[in-house]
Every structure is written in C-alpha cells, then in structure tokens.
LUMTI-855004 format. One record per residue (C-alpha): y, x, z; residue number from 1; chain. Coordinates in steps of 0.5 Angstrom, whole numbers, plus 2048, in hexadecimal, padded with zeros to 3 digits. Example, Ala and Ser with C-alpha at 12.3 -4.5 7.8 and 13.67 -1.06 7.14 Angstrom:
BEGIN
DONU  7F7  819  810  1  A
DONU  7FE  81B  80E  2  A
***
This chain:
BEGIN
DONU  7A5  7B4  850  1  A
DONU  79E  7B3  84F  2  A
DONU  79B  7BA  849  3  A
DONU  797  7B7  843  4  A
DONU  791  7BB  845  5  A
DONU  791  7B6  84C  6  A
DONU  792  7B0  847  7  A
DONU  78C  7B2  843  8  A
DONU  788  7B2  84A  9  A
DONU  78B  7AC  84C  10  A
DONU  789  7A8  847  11  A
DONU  782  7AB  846  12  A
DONU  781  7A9  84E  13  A
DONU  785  7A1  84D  14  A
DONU  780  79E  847  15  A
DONU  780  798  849  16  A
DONU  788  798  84C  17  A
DONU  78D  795  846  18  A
DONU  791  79B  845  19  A
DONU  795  79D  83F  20  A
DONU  79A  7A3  83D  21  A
DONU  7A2  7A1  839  22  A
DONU  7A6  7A6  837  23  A
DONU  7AE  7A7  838  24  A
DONU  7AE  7A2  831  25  A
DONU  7AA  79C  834  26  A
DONU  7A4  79E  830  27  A
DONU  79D  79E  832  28  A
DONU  799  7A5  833  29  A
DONU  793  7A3  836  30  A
DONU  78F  79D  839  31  A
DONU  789  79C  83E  32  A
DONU  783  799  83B  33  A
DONU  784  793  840  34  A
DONU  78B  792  83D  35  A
DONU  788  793  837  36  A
DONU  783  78D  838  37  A
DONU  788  789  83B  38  A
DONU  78D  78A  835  39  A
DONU  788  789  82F  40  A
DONU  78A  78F  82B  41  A
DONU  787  795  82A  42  A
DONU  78A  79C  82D  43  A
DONU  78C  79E  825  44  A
DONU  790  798  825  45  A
DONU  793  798  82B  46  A
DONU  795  79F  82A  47  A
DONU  79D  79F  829  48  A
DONU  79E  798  829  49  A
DONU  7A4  796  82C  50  A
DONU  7A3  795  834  51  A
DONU  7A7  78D  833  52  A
DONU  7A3  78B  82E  53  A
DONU  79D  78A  833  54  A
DONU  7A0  78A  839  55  A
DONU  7A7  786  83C  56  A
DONU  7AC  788  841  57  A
DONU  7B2  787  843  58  A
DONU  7B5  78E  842  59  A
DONU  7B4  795  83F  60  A
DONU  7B0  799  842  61  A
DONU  7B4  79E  844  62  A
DONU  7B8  799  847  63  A
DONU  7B1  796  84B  64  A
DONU  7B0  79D  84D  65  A
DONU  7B8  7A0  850  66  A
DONU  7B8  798  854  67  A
DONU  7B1  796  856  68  A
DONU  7AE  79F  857  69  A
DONU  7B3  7A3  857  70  A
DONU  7B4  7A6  85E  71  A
DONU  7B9  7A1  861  72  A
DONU  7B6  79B  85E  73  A
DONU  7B2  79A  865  74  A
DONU  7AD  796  861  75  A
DONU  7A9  790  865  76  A
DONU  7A5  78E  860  77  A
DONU  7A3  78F  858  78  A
DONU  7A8  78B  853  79  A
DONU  7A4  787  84E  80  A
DONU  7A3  785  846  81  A
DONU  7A0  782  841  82  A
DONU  79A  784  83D  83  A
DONU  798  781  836  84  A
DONU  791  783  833  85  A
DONU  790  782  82B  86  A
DONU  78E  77C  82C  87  A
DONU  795  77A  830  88  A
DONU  792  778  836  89  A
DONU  796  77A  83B  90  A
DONU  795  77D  843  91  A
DONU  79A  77F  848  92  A
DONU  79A  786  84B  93  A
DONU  79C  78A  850  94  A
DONU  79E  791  84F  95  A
DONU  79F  798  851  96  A
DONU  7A2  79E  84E  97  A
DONU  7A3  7A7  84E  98  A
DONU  7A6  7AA  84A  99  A
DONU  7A2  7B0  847  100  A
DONU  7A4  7B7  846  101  A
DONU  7A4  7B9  83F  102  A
DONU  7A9  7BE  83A  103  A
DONU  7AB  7BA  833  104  A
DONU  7AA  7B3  837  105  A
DONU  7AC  7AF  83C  106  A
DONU  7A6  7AB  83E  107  A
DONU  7A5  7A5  843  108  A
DONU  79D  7A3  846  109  A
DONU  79C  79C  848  110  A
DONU  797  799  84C  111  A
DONU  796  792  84B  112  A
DONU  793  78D  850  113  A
DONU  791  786  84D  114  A
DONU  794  781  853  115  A
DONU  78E  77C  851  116  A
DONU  78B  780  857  117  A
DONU  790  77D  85C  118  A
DONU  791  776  859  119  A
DONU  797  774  85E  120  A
DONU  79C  77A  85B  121  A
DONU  799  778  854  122  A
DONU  79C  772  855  123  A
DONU  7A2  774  858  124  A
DONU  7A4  779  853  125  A
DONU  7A2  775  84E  126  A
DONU  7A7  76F  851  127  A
DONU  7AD  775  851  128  A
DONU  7AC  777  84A  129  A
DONU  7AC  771  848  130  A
DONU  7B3  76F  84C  131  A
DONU  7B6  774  84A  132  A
DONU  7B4  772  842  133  A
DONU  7B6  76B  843  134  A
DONU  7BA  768  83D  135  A
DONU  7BE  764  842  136  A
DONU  7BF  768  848  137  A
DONU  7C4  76E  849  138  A
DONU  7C2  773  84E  139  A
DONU  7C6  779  850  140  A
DONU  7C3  77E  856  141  A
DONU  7C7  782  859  142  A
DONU  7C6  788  85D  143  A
DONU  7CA  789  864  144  A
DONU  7CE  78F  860  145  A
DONU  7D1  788  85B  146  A
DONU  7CD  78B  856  147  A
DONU  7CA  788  851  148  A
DONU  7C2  788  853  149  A
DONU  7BF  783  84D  150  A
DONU  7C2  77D  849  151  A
DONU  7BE  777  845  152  A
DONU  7BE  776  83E  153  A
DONU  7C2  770  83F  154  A
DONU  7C7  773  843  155  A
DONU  7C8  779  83D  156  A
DONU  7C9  774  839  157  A
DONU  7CF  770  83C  158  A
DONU  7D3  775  83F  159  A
DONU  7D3  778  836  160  A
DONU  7CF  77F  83A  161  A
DONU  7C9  783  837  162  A
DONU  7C5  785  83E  163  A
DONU  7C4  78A  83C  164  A
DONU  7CA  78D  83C  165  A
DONU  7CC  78A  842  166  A
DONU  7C5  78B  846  167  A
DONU  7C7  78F  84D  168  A
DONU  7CE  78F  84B  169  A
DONU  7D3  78E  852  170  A
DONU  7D6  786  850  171  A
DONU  7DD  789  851  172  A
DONU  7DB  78D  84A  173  A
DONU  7D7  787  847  174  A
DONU  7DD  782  849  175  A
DONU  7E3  787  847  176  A
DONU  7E7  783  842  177  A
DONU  7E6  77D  846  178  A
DONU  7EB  77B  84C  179  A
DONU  7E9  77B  852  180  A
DONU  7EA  774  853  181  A
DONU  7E7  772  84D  182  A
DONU  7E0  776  84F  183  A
DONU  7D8  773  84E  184  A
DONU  7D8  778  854  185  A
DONU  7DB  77A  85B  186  A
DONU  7DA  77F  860  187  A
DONU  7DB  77A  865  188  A
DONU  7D3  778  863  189  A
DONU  7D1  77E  867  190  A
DONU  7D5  77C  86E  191  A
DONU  7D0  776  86E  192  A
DONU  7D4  771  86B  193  A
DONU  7CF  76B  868  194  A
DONU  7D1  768  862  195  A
DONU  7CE  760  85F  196  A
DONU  7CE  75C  859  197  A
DONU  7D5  75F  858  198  A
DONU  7D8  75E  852  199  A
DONU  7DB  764  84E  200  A
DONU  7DE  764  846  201  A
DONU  7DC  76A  843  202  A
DONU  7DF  76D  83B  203  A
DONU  7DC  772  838  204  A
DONU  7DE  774  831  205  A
DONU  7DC  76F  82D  206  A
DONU  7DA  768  832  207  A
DONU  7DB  765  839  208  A
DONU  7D8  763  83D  209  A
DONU  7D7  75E  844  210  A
DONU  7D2  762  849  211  A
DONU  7D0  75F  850  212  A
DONU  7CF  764  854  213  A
DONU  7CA  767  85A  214  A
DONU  7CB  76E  85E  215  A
DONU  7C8  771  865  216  A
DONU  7C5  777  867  217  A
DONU  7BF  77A  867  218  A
DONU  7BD  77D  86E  219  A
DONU  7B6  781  86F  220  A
DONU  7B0  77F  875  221  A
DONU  7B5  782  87A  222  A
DONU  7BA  77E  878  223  A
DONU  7BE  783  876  224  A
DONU  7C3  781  86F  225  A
DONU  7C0  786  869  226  A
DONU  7C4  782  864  227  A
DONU  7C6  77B  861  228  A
DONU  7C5  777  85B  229  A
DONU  7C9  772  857  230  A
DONU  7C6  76C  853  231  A
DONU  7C9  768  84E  232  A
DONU  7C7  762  849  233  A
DONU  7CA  761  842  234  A
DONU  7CD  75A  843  235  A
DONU  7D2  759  83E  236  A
DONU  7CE  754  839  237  A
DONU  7CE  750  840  238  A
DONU  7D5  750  841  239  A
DONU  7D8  74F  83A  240  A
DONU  7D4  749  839  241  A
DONU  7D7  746  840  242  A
DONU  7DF  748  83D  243  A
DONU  7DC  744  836  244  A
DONU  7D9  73E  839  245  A
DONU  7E0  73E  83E  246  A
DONU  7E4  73F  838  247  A
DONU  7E0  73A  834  248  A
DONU  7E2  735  839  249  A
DONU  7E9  737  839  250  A
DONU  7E9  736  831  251  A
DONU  7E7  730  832  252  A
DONU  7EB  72D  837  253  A
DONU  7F1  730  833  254  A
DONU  7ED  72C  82C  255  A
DONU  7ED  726  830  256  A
DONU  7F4  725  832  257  A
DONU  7F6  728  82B  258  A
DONU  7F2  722  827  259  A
DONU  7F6  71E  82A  260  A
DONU  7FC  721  82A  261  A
DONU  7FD  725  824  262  A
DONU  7FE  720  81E  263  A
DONU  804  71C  823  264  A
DONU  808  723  824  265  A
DONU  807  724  81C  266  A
DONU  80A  71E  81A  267  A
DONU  811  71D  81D  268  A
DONU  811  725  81C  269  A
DONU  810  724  815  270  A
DONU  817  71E  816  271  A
DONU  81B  724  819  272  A
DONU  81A  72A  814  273  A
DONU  81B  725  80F  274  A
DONU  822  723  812  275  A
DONU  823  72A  814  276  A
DONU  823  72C  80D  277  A
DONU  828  727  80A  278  A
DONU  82D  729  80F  279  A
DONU  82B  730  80E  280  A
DONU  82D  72E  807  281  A
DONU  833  72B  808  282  A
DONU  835  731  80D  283  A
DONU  835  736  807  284  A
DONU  839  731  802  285  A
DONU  83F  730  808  286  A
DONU  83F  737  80A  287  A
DONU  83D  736  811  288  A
DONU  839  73D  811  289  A
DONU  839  73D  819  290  A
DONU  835  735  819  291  A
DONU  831  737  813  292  A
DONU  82F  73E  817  293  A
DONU  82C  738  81D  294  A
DONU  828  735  818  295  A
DONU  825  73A  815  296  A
DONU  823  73D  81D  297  A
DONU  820  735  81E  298  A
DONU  81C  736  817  299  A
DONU  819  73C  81A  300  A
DONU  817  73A  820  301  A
DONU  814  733  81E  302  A
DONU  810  738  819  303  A
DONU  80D  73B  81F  304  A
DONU  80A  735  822  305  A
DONU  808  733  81C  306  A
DONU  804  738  81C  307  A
DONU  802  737  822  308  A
DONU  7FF  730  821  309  A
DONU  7FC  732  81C  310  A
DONU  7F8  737  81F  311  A
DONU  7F7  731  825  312  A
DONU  7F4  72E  81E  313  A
DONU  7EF  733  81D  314  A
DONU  7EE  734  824  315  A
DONU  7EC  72B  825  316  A
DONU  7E9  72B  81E  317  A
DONU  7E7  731  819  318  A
DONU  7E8  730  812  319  A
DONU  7E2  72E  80E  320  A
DONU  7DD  734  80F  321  A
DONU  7D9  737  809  322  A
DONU  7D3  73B  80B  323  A
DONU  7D1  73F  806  324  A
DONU  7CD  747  805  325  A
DONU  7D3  74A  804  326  A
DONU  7D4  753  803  327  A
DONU  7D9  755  80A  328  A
DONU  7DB  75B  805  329  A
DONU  7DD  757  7FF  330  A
DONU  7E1  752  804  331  A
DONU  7E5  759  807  332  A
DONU  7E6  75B  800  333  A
DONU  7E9  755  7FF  334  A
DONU  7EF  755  803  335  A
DONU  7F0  75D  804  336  A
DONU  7F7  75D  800  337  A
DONU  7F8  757  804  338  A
DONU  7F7  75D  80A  339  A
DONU  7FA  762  807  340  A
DONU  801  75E  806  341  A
DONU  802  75C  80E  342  A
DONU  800  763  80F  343  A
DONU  805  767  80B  344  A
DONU  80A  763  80D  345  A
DONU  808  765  814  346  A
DONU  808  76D  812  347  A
DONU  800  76C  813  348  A
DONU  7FB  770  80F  349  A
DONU  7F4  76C  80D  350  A
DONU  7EF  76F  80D  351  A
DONU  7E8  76B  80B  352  A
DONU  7E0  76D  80B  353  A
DONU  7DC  769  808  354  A
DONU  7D4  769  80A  355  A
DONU  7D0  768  803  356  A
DONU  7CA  763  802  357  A
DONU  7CD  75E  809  358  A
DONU  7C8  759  809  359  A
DONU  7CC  751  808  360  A
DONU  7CE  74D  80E  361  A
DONU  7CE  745  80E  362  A
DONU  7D6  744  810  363  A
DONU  7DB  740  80D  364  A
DONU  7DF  744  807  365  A
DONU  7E6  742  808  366  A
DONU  7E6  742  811  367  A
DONU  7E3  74A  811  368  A
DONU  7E9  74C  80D  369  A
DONU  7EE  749  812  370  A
DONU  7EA  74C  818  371  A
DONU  7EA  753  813  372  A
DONU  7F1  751  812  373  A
DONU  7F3  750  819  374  A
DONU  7F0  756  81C  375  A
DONU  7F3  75B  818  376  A
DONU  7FA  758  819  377  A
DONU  7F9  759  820  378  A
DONU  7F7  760  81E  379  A
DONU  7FC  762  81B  380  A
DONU  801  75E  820  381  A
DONU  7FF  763  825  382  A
DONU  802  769  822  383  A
DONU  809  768  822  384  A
DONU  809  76F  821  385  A
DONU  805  770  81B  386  A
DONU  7FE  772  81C  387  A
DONU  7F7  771  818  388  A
DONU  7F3  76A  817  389  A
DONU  7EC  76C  816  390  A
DONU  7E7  767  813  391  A
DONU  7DF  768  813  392  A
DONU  7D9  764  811  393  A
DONU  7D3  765  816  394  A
DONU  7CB  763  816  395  A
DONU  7C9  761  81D  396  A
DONU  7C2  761  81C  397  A
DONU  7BF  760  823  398  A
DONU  7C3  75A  823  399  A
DONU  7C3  758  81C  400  A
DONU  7CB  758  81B  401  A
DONU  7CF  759  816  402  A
DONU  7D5  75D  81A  403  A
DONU  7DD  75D  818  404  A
DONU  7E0  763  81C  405  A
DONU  7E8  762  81C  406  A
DONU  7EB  768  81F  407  A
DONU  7F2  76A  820  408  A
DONU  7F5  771  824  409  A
DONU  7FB  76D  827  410  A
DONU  7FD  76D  82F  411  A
DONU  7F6  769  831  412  A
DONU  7F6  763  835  413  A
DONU  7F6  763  83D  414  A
DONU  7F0  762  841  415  A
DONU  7F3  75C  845  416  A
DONU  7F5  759  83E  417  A
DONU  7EE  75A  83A  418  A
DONU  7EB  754  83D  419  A
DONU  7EF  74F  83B  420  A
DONU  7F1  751  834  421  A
DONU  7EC  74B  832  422  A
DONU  7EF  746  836  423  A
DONU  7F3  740  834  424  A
DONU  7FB  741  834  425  A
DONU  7FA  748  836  426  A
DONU  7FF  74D  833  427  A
DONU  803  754  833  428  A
DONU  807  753  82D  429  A
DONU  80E  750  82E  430  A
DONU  80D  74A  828  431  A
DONU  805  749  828  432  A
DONU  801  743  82A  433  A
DONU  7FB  745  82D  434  A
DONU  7F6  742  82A  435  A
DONU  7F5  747  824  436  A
DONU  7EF  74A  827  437  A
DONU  7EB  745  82B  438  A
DONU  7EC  740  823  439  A
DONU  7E8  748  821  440  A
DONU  7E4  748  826  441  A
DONU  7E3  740  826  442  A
DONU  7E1  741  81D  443  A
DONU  7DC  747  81F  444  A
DONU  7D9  743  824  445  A
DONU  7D8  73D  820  446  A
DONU  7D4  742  81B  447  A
DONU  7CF  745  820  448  A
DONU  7D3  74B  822  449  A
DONU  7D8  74F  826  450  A
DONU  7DF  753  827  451  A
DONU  7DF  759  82C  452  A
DONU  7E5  75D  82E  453  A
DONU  7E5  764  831  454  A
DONU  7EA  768  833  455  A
DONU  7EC  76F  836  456  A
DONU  7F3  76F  836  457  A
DONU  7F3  773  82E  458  A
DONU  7F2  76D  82A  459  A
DONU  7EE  767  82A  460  A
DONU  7E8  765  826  461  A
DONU  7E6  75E  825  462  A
DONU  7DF  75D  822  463  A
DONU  7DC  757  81F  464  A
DONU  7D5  756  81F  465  A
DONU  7D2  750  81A  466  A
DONU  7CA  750  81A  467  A
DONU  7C6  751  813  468  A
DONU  7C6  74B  80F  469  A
***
C-alpha cells in the first residue's frame, strides 16, 4: 500500500491530474484542484460528500478494487464511470485505484482520466453503459468460471433480484431455487452453444413474463473464449395483445353462430322443461319415485344448457351497457358477503385489503360485479382443501390503472394449461362451460383494460387492471 506522506507528494506533483481520495465509507477526503474545477464545487464542499452523489459506477469500490486491481485481476485497461458536475452536466472517465495505507481507515485513491482525450473509446464506453441501462434490454456477462460479471437494470428487474446482491455471485447460486430446466441460464453457454430470438416464459414472484432470447460467447483478440453473455427482450405486451386479438376472432365466431342459434335452442328447451315438469308432477302424485328421479335429472341437465346459451347470448350481444364513473372499492364492498358466503361453504377464509382514495373508473356497474364475482368463485374453487383468498386494491401509476389483485393459496395452475385458461370452452372442471373467463376477459376489454394471471405452483393470482376515469 502507497503511505499518506507519498499520497501528499503525489498530489503536489499531479496538480493538473483529476485525482480524488474516498475513505472505506465512500466518502470523499480530498480533491485535485483540476477535479475541483471540473466539478464545480469547493474543496469544503466536496469534503465528506458521498463519493456516488458525484460519481456513477456500477460497483462498490471494494469491489471495483478486488475485480479490476487486486493482484489476480490481470487488468487490460481501466474500467470506467460517470461524473456529474453541479450543474448536471455529465463527462465519461476512466480510472484507476490504490489503496493507501493508514490506521483508523481504509482509504482508496483514484485517478481519473477524461475519455474526451480518446474520443473512439468515449464513444464505445458510453454505448456500453447505456446498453447495460436500456429499459428494454436484459443483459447478463458471465465470466468462464459461470459466475455472475454484470447484469442490467432490466435484467434485475425481471428476474425479481437486487444486483447487488447477486453481482459476482456463481449462477448456480443465483438460479438456486430454480429447476434446472426451468433456468434463464445454462452452463451449456459456455461450450459455445448460440442461442437467437428463442423464446423463454419467465415468473417471478409477483409477474410473468415472455422473453426472446440471444446468448454467444465473448472471445479476446486472440480468439480465446473469456466469457459469454445473454440478451433478452421483454415481449410480454406483444405476445398478450397477439392471444387477445386471436381470442377476439374466436369470440367472435362463437358470437356469430350463437346470434343465430341461440334463441332456436331456447324456444323447444322451454316446451320440454315445461312437460318435464308436468310429468315430474304426475310422478310424485302416483308414486312413481324411480320415474320422478329421471325427470328431475333432465330439469338439471336442461338448466346447464340454458345456462350455457345464456352465456352464448352475452357472448353474440351484451346487454345493455351503462358507463359511468363509478368507486371499484364501493363495488367489492358491495358484493363481500356474497364472497364470504361461497367461501365458507369452501372452508376458505377472506381476507380484503382495501387502498384508500382509488381514483373512479369509467365501467359498467353491474358487468364488473360479475367479473368480481367470477374470479373469486374461481379462487375459492381451487382450494378444495380450504386455504386463504386474498383481495387488494392497488394503483398502478405508470400506466395509470386501477388494479384488482385476486389472490388464492391453492395448488397453482400448470404451465402447460395457463395459456389456455381464456380460451373458449376451456376448462378444468368437471361441470364448467369454459366460457366464464373469456366473458371477463371480453367485459374488462370492452372497458379498456386487461386480466393477467401468474402462478408459481403456490397459489394463482389474478389481476384486473381498469384505466382511470
């Protein structure tokens, strides 16, 4: 380590050099003159101002030290950061670092070398800062040992991972809970294996997503491999609005043939239910229990497709919709003992969490009940067993939604059956219809909003987001 009396005479001999001193706290000691006039502040004010409120990098310095100084880094050339004057303004620099010997504190000297002298790896640093921050890019470098080197913003987001706590950690580590099928990240990326546009379904704690993926290999000017990287795009919006136009056309075709149809089944369906229960009367006068018991099983089956053609009837042409501005918290409150009721009955206790002040939604009073309604039915029918379904209001500011969050603890749904639970006729259950969740998803579209649903195989949530009136 470099003594303090040789930092004082470096500094005295480096005036016109950018140099600064940062304690093991990130906090600044001392500046150059020329940093200083660069930076636009005064030496008192720079003193013990935190080193990152000036100047960006992607790291602690510790950890810039141990990977890019330490004795095993075999460092190239310098790493690189950004440095922000008062006035905002922002320059790209190089730097270098030592650590200095001293007692009661770690302290670490850098020198900083403005890349405005090299203008071709300005441009190049500044390009690789800025891919790595790209809102719509996920970018992980991995090194040849499989550990963790960087990772984007975006990349940190979608996996649901802080970098910080994951930032030169081995992938196996970081990929842990994960099945090794189920992985963003193989160690087959290292034997050379190229990967393009493929497509990968990701779920973190809270959302899915689609991703397409790219990986290769990084090699150096020798041709020697030194690493790998993989970049994934979010294209989850693109994919869902694809199965909601797909879905739409099936609606509609379905909507066709049930206009025309629809009211012919209803009308001879009336004729025998009413027969059915005349015999049914005669039955029980006469004691025929055994024939009585067959009628009654015919009312029930005729009840089913009535029900069915009245959902083909909502499906070919709503009822009469009335938009207003309306409270989603006075609507769930409305029909709670409704839920509780069906929940009981399921040994499934409710649980609500209400956001105050939810901005009003232009929607149709009655049609989000039944969306209400039918979700949390769906809910508590996945908890056979009992289980807890959970109900919480939420305001999604960015894209200016009100969000319903439909939560239950029950088995999950499958992968392989996810995808489908909005398409007509779908269904898992023994007496459904299918067509429940794409008249919900229909009624939430028609009002300008969407139904997402994520599951990890402990619990499902449904969300139901509606814009803002």
């Amino acid at each position: 380590m470099v003594s303090m009396e040789e930092v004082r005479k470096l500094l005295n001999h480096s005036i016109e050099s950018s140099m600064l001193i940062v304690d093991e706290e990130e906090s600044v000691i001392m500046a150059t003159d020329q940093l200083l006039k660069f930076s636009g502040f005064s030496a008192e004010e720079i003193t013990h101002m935190p080193f990152s409120q000036f100047f960006k990098v992607r790291a602690t310095l510790q950890e810039l030290y141990d990977f890019y100084f330490g004795q095993e880094s075999g460092l190239v050339e310098w790493p690189h950061g950004f440095l922000m004057n008062k006035n905002g303004e922002i320059t790209h620099y190089q730097f270098s670092m030592v650590k200095l010997a001293r007692e009661e504190k770690q302290l670490y000297l850098m020198v900083l070398k403005n890349q405005l002298e090299g203008s071709e790896l300005n441009l190049l640093q500044r390009f690789s800062d800025a891919f790595l921050k790209d809102v719509n890019l996920g970018v992980l470098l991995i090194s040849m040992d499989f550990t963790l080197v960087d990772i984007s913003d975006m990349a940190c987001r979608i996996l649901g991972m802080e970098r910080e706590h994951i930032l030169n950690m081995p992938l196996d580590e970081v990929f842990a809970t994960v099945p090794s099928e189920h992985r963003l990240v193989n160690r087959t990326i290292l034997r050379g294996m190229v990967v393009r546009n493929h497509a990968v379904s990701w779920t973190n704690n809270h959302e899915r997503f689609e991703l397409l993926l790219d990986s290769n290999v990084l090699k150096d000017s020798q041709g020697n491999m030194v690493g790998a990287y993989i970049i994934f795009k979010d294209v989850t919006n693109m994919r869902s609005l694809e199965e909601m136009v797909q879905r739409s056309d099936r609606l509609a075709m379905i909507g066709q043939i049930a206009a025309g149809t629809a009211h012919e089944i209803r009308n001879p369906l009336t004729s025998i239910k009413g027969f059915l229960q005349v015999l049914r009367r005669t039955f029980e006068v006469q004691g025929m229990g055994k024939e009585q018991s067959y009628t009654e099983v015919m009312l029930t089956e005729i009840n089913r497709i009535n029900e069915l053609v009245n959902e083909f009837l909502l499906l070919s042409k709503p009822k009469h919709v009335s938009y207003e501005r309306i409270d989603v918290s006075e609507v769930l409150r409305g029909i709670l003992p409704i839920i509780n009721n069906e929940a009981i009955l399921y040994n499934v206790h409710l649980q609500y969490e209400a956001s105050y002040h939810l901005p009003e939604v232009m929607a149709d009073q009655e049609l989000l009940k039944q969306v209400f309604l039918n979700v949390c039915k769906n809910g508590i029918e996945a908890m056979s067993d009992g289980g807890i379904l959970t109900i919480s209001e939420k305001i999604d500011t960015a894209e200016r939604n009100v969000c319903i969050d439909v939560h239950d603890t029950g088995t999950g749904i499958p992968m392989f059956v996810i995808d489908k639970i909005f398409d007509p006729f779908f269904t898992t259950k023994d007496t459904g219809t299918g067509l429940g969740l794409s008249v919900c998803q229909r009624i939430i579209h028609d009002m300008g909003g969407g139904i997402r649903v994520s599951s990890k195989g402990f619990g499902t949530t449904f969300t139901i987001s509606i814009p803002y009136a």
